[in-house]
N, CA, C and O atoms as a CHARMM CRD file, in Angstrom:
* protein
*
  256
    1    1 UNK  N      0.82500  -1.20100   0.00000 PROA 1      0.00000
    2    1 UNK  CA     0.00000   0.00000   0.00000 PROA 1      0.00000
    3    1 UNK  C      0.87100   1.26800   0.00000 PROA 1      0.00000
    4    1 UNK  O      0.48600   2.16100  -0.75500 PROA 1      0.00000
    5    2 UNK  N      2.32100   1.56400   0.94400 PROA 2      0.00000
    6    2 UNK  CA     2.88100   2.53700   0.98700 PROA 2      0.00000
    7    2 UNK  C      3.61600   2.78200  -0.28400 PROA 2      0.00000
    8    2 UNK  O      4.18900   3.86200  -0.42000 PROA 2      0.00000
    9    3 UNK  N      3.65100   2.00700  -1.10400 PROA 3      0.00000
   10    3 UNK  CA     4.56200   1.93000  -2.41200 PROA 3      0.00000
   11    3 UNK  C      3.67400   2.13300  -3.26200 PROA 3      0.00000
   12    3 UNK  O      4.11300   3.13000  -3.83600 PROA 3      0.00000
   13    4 UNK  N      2.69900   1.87000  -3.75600 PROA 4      0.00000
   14    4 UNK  CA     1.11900   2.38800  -4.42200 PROA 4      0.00000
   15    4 UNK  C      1.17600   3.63800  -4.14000 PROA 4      0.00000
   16    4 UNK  O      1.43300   4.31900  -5.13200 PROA 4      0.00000
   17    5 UNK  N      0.99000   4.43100  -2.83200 PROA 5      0.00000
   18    5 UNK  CA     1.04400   5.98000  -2.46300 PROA 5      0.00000
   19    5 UNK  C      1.69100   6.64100  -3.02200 PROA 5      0.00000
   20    5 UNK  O      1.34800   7.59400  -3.72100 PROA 5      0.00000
   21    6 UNK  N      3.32600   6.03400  -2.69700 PROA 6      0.00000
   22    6 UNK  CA     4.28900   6.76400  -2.96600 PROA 6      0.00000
   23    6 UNK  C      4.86200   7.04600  -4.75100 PROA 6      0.00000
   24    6 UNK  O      5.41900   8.02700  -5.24400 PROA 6      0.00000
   25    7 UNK  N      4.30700   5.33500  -5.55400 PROA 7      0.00000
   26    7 UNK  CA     3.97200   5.72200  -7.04500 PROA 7      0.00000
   27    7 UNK  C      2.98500   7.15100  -7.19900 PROA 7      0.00000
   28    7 UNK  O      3.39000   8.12500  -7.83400 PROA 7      0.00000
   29    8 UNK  N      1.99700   7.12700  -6.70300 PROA 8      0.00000
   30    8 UNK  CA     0.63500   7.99900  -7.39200 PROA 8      0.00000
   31    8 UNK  C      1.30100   9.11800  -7.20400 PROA 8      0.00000
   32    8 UNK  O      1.35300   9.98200  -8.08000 PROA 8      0.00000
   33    9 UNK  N      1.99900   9.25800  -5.82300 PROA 9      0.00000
   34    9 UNK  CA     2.57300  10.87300  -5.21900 PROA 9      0.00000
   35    9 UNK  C      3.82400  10.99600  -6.49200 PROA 9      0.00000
   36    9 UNK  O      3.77300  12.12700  -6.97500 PROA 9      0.00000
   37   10 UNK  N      4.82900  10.20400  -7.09400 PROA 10     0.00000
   38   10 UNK  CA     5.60500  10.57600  -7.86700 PROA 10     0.00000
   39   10 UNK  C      5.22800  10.63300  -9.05700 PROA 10     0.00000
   40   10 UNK  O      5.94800  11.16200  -9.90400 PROA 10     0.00000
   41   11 UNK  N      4.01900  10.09800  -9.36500 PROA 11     0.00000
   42   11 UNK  CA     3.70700  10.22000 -11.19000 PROA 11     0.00000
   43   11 UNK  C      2.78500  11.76600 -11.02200 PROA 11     0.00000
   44   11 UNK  O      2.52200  12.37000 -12.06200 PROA 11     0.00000
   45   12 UNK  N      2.30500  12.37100  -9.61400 PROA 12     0.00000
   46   12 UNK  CA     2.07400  13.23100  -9.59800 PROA 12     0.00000
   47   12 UNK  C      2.68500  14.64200  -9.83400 PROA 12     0.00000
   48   12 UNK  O      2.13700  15.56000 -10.44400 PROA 12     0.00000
   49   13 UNK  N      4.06900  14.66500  -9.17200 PROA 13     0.00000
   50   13 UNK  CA     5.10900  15.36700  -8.93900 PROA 13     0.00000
   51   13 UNK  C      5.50700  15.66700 -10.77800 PROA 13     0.00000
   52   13 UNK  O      5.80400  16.77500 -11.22700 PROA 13     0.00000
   53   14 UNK  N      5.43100  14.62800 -11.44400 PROA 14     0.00000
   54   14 UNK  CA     6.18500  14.49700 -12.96300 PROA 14     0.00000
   55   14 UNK  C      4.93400  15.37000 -13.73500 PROA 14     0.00000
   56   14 UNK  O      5.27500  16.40200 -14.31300 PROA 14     0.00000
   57   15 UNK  N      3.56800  14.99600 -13.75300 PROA 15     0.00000
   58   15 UNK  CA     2.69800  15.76400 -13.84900 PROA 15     0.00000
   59   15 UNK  C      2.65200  17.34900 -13.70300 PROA 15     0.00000
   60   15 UNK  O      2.22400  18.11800 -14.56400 PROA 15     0.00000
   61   16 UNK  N      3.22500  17.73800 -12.32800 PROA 16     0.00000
   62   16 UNK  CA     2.80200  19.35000 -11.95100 PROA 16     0.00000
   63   16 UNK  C      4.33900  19.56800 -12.65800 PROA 16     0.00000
   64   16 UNK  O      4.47400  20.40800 -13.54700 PROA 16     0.00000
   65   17 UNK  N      5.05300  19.05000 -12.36400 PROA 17     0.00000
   66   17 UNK  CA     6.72400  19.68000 -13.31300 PROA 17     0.00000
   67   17 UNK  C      6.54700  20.12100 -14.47100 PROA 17     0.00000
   68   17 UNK  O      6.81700  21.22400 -14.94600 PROA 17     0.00000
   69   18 UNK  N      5.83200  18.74100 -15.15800 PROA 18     0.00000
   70   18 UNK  CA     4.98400  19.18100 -16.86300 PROA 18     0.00000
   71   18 UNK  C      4.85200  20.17400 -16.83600 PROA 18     0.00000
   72   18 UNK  O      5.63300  21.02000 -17.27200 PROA 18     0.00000
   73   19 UNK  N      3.87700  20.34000 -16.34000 PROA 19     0.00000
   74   19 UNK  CA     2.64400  21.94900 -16.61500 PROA 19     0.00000
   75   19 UNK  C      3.51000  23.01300 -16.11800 PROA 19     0.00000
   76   19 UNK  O      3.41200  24.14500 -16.59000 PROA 19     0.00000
   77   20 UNK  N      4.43400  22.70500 -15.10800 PROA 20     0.00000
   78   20 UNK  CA     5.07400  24.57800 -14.77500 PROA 20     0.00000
   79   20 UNK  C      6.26400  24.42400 -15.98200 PROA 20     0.00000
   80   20 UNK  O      6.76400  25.44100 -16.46100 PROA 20     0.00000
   81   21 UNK  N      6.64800  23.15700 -16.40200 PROA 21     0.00000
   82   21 UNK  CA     7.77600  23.60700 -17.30000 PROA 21     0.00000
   83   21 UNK  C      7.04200  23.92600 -18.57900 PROA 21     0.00000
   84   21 UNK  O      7.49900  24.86100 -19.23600 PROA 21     0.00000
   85   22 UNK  N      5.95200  23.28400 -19.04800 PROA 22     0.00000
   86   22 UNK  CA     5.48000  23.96100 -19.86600 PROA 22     0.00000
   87   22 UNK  C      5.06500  25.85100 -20.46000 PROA 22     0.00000
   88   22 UNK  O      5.17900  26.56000 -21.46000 PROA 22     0.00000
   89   23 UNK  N      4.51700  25.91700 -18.94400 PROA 23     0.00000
   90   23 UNK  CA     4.12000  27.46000 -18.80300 PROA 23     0.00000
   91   23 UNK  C      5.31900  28.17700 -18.60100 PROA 23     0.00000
   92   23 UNK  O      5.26700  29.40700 -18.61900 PROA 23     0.00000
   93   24 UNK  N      6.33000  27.63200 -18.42300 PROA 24     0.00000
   94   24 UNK  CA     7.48800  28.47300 -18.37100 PROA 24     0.00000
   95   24 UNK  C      8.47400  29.00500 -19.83300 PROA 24     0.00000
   96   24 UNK  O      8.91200  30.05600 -20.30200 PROA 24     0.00000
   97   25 UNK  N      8.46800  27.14200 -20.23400 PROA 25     0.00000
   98   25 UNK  CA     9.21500  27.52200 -21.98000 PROA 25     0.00000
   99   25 UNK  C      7.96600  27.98800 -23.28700 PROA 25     0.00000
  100   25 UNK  O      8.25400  28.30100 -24.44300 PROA 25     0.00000
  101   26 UNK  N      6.72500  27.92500 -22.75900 PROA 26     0.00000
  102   26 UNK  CA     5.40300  28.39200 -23.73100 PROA 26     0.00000
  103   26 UNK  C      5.82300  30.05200 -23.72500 PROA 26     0.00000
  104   26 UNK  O      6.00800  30.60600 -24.80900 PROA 26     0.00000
  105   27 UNK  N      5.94700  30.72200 -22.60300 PROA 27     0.00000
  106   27 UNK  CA     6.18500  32.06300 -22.56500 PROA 27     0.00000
  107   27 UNK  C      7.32700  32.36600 -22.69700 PROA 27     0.00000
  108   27 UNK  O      7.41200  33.51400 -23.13200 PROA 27     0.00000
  109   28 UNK  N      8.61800  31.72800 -22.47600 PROA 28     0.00000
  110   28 UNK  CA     9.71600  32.19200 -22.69100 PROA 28     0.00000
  111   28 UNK  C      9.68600  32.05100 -24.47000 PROA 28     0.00000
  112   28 UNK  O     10.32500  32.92400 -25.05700 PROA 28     0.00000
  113   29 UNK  N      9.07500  31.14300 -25.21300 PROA 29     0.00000
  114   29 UNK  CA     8.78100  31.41800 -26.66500 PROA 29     0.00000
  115   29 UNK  C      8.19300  32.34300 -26.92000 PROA 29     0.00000
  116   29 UNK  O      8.60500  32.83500 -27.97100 PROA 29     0.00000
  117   30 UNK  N      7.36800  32.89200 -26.47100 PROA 30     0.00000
  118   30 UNK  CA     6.90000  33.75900 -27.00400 PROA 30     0.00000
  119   30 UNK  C      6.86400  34.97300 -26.77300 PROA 30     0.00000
  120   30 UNK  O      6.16600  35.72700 -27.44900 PROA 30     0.00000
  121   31 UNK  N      7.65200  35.40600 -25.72000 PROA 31     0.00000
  122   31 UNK  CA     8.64400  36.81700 -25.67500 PROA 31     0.00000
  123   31 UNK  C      9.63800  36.71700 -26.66100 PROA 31     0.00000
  124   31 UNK  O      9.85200  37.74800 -27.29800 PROA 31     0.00000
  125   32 UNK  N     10.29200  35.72600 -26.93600 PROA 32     0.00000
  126   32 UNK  CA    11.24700  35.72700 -28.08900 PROA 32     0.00000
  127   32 UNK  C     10.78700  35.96500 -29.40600 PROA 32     0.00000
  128   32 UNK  O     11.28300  36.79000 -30.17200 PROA 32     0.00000
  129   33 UNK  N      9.28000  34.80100 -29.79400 PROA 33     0.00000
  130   33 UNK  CA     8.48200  35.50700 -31.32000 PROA 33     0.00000
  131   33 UNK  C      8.03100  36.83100 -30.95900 PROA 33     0.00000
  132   33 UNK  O      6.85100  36.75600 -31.29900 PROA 33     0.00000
  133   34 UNK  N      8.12800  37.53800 -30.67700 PROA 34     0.00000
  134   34 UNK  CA     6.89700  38.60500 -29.92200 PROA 34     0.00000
  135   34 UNK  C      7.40800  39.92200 -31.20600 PROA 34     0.00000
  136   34 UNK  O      6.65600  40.48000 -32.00500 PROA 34     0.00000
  137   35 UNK  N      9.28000  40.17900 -30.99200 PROA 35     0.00000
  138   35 UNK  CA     9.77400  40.96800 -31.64600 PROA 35     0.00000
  139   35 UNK  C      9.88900  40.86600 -33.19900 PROA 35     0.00000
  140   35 UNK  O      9.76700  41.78600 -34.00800 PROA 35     0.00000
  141   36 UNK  N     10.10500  39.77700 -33.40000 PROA 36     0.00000
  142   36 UNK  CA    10.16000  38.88400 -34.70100 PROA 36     0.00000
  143   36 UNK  C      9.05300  39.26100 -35.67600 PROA 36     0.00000
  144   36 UNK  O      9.20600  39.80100 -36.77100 PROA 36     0.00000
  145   37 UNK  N      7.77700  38.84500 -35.03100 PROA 37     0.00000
  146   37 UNK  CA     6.64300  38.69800 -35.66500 PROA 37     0.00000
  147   37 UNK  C      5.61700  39.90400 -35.79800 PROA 37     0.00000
  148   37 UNK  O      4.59300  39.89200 -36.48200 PROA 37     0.00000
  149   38 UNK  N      6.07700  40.92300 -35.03100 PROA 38     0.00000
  150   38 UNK  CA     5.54000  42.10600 -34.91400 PROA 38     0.00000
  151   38 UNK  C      4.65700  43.00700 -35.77900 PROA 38     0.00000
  152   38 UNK  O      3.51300  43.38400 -35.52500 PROA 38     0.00000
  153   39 UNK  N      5.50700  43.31500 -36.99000 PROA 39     0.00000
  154   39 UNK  CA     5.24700  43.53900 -37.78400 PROA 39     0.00000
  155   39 UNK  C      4.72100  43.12400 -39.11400 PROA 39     0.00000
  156   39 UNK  O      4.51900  43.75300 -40.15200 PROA 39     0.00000
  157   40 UNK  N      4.52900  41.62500 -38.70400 PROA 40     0.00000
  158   40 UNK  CA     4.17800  41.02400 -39.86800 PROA 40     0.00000
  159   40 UNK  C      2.51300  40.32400 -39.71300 PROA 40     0.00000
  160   40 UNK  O      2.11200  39.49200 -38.89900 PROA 40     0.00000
  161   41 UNK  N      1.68600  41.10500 -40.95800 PROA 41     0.00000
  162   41 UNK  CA     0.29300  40.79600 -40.82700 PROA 41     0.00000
  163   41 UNK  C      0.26300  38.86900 -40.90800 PROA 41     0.00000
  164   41 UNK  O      1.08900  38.10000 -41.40000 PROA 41     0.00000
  165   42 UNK  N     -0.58800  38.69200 -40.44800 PROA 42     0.00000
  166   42 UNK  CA    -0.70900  36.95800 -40.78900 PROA 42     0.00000
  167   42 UNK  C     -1.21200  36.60900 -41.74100 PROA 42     0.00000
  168   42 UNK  O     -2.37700  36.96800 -41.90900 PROA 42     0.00000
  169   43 UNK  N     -0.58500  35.79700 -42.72800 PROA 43     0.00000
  170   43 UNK  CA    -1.19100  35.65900 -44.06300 PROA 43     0.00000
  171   43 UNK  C     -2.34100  34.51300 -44.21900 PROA 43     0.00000
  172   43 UNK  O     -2.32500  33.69300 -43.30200 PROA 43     0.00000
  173   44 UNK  N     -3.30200  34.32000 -45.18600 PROA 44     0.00000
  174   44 UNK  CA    -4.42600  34.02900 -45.54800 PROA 44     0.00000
  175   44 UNK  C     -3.79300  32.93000 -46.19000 PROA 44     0.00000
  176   44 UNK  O     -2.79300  33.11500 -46.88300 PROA 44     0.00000
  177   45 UNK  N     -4.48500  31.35100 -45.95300 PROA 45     0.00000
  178   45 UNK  CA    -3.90700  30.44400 -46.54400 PROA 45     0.00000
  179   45 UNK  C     -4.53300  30.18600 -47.90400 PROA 45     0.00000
  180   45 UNK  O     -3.95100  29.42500 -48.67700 PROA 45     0.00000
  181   46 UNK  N     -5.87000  30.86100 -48.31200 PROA 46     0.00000
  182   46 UNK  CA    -6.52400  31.20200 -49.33000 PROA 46     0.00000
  183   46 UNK  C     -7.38300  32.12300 -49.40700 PROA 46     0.00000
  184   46 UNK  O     -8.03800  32.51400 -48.44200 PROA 46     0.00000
  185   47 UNK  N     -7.50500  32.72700 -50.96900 PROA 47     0.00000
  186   47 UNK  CA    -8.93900  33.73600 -50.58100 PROA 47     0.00000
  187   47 UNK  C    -10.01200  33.73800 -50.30100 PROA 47     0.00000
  188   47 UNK  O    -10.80200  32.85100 -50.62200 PROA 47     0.00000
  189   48 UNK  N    -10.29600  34.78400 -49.60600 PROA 48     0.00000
  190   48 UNK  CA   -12.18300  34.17700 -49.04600 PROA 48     0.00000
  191   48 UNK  C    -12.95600  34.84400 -50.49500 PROA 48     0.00000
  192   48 UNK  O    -12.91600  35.94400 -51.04600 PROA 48     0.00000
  193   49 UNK  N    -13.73100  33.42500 -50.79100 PROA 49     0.00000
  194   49 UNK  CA   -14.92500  34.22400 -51.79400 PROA 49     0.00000
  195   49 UNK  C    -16.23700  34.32300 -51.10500 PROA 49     0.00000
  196   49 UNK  O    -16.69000  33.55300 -50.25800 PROA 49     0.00000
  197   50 UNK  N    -16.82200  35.49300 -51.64800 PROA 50     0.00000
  198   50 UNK  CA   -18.07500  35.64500 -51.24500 PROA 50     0.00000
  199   50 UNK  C    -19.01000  35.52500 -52.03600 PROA 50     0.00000
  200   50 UNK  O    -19.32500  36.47400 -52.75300 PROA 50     0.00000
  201   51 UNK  N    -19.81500  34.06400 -52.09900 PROA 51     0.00000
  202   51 UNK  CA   -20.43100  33.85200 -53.11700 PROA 51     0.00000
  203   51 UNK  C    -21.80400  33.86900 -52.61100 PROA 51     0.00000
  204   51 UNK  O    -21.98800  33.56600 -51.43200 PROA 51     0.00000
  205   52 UNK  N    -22.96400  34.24300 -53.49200 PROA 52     0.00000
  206   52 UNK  CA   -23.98000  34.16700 -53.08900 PROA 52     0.00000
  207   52 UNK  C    -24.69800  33.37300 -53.91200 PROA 52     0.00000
  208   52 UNK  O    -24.57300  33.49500 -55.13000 PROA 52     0.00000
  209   53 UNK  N    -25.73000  32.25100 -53.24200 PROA 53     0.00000
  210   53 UNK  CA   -26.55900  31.42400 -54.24100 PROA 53     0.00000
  211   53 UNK  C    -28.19600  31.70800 -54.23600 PROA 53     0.00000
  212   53 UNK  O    -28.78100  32.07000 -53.21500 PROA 53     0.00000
  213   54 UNK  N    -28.81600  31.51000 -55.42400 PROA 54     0.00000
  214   54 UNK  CA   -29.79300  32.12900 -55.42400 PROA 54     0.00000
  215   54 UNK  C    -30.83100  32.19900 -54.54100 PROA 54     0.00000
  216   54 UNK  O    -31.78400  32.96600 -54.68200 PROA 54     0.00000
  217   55 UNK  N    -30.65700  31.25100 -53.42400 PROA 55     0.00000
  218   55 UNK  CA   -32.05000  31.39300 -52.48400 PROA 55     0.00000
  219   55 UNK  C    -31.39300  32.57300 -51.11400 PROA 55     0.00000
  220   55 UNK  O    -32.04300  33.20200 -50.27900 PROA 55     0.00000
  221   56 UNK  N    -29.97700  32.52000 -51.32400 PROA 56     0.00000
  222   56 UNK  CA   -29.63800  33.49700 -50.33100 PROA 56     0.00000
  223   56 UNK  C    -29.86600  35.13900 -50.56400 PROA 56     0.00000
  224   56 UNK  O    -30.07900  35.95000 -49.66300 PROA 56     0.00000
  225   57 UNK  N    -29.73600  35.53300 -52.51200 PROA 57     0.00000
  226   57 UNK  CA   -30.42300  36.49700 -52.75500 PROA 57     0.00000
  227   57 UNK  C    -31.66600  36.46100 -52.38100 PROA 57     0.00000
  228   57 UNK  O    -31.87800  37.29700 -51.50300 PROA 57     0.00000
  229   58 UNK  N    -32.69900  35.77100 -52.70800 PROA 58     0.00000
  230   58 UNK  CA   -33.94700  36.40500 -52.95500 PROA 58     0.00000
  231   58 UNK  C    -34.33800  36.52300 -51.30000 PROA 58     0.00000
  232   58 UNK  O    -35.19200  37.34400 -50.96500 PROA 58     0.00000
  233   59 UNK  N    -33.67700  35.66900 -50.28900 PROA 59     0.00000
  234   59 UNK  CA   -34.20700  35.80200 -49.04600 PROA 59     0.00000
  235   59 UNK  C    -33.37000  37.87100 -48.63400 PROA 59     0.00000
  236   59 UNK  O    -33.97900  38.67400 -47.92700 PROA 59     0.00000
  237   60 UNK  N    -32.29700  38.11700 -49.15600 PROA 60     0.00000
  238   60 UNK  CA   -31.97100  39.36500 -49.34000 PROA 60     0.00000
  239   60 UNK  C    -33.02600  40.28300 -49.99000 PROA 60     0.00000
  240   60 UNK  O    -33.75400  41.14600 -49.49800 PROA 60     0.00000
  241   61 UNK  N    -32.92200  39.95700 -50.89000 PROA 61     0.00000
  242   61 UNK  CA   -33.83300  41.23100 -51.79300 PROA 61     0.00000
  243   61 UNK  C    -35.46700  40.79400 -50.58500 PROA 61     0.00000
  244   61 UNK  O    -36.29800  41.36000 -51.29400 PROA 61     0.00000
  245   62 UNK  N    -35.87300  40.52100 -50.01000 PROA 62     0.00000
  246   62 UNK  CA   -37.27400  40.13800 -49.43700 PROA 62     0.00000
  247   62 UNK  C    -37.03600  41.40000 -47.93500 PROA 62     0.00000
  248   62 UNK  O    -37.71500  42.29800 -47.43700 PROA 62     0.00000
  249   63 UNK  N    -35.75600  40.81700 -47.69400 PROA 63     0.00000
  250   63 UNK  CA   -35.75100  41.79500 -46.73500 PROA 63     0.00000
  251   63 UNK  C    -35.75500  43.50300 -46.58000 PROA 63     0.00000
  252   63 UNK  O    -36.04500  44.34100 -45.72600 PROA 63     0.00000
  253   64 UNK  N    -35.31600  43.45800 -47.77100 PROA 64     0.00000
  254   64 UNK  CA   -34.77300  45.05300 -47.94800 PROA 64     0.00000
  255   64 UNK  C    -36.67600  45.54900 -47.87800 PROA 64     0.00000
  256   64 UNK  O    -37.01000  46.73000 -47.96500 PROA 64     0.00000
């Protein structure tokens, strides 16, 4: 039983390390992109079309 505990308590410990080392090198990245990327708009992986099909007009023109 004390060795069961003492597993759960250490796969716990590896767990909370995760998450603060995570939150630690997540932000230390991204003070570093921060300057980098600043100036640069984010590009569009395609163009948006705006197409309209005919039941979406006429429910338009109904409203006006």
């Amino acid at each position: 039983m004390g060795q069961f505990v003492l597993l759960l308590l250490f796969m716990l410990a590896i767990v909370i390390f995760g998450n603060i080392w995570f939150y630690f090198v997540d932000g230390f990245l991204s003070k570093i992109k921060t300057p980098f990327l600043r100036a640069k708009t984010p590009q569009t992986w395609h163009p948006v079309r705006e197409e309209k099909n005919e039941d979406q007009e006429k429910t338009d023109a109904g409203k006006s």
